[in-house]
N, C-alpha and C positions, 0 to 999 in steps of 0.2 A: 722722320720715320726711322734711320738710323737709331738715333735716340734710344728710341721705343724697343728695336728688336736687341740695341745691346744689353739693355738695362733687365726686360724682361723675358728675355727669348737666350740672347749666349752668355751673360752672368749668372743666369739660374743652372744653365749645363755646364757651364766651368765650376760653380761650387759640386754641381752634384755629381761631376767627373770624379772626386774627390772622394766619394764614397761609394760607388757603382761596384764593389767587392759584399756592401751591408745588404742590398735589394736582395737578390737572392740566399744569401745567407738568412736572411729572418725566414723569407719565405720557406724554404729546406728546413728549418729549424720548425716554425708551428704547425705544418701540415704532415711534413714527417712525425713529429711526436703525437699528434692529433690520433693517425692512422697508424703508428705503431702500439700505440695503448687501445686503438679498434680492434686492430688484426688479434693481439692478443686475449683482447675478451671475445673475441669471437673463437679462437682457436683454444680457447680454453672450458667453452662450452659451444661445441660441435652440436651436438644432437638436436636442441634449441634454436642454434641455427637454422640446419638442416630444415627443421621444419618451417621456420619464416620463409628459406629460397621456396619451399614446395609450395605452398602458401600462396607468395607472387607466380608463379609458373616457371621458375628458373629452369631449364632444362637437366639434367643431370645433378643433382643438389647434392649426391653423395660423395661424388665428385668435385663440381662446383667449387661446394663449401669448404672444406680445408684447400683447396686451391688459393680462392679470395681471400679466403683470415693470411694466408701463409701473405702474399701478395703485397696485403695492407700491412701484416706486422714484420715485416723483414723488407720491406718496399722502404715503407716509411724509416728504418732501421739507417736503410740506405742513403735516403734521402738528406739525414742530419748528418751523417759522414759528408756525403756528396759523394759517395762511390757511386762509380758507372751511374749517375744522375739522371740521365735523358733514359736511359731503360726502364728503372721503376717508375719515373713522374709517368711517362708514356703509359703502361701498364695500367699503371692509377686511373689515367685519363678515363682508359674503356672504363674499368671498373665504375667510375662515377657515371659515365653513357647507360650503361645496361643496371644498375642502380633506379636513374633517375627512369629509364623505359617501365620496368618490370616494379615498381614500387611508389613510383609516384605520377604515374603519365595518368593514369584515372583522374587527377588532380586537376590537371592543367584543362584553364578553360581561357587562359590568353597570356603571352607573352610574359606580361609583368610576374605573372606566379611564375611561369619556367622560370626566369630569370632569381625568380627571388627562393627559390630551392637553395638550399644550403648545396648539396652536392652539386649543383651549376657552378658555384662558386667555387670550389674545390675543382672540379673539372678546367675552368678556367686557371686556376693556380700551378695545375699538374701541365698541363699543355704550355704554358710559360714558361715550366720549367724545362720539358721533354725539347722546347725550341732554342729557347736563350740558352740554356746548361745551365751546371750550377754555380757558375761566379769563382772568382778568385781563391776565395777561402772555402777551398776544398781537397778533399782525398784526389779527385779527378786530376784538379791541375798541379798538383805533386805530382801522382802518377807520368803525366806529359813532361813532368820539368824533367823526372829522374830517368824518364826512358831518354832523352836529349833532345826534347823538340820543342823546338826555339816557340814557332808559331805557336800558340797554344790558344783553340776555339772557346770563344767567350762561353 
């Protein structure tokens, strides 16, 4: 049994100790540029928008809407930096909740379609990141080294 869990359980975590700085960095890298090239075509045709949030019922769309594009394209801006990380994934996260309620819950008629929603997916990637942070290779953990602190939250 030893065997077994050295071989395939802590050889596998001692190689991937070794790169536990690339996990989040890919992640920060595709969904921040995904959602910064969203935010920006959104925010570069408002009015169009405007009328899809009206459309789904989004409450205040005039409002809303340059909120969210702003959100998505400087969130995500954020997110390839790694500045302040866990604030825009976080942010993101609703976004992809009230998304997935106001535009595609008419949809769902069992689990496997919620699940297989693209913004599930993306909601799950943002809330990973708003929890773990964003990993070694970041603006964030600069920030902590150059303020002086030793500890510095994964």
């Amino acid at each position: 049994m030893n065997f077994i869990v050295n071989l395939l359980i802590l050889l596998p975590a001692q190689i991937a100790s070794y790169f536990s700085w690339a996990g989040p960095l890919i992640m920060r890298l595709v969904v921040g540029y995904t959602f910064m090239l969203a935010g920006w075509g959104k925010l570069t045709n408002l009015p169009q928008v405007t009328e899809n949030f009206i459309g789904w019922g989004i409450p205040f769309p005039k409002i809303l809407t340059p909120f969210v594009s702003g959100v998505e394209c400087f969130g995500g801006a954020m997110l390839i930096l790694g500045l302040f990380t866990r604030i825009p994934a976080a942010m993101l996260a609703v976004v992809m909740l009230v998304a997935i309620k106001s535009a595609k819950w008419g949809d769902v008629d069992s689990l496997q379609t919620l699940l297989g929603f693209e913004e599930m997916t993306y909601f799950a990637a943002f809330t990973w990141l708003a929890i773990a942070g964003p990993g070694a290779a970041s603006l964030d953990r600069l920030l902590m080294k150059s303020a002086g602190y030793n500890e510095v939250p994964a």
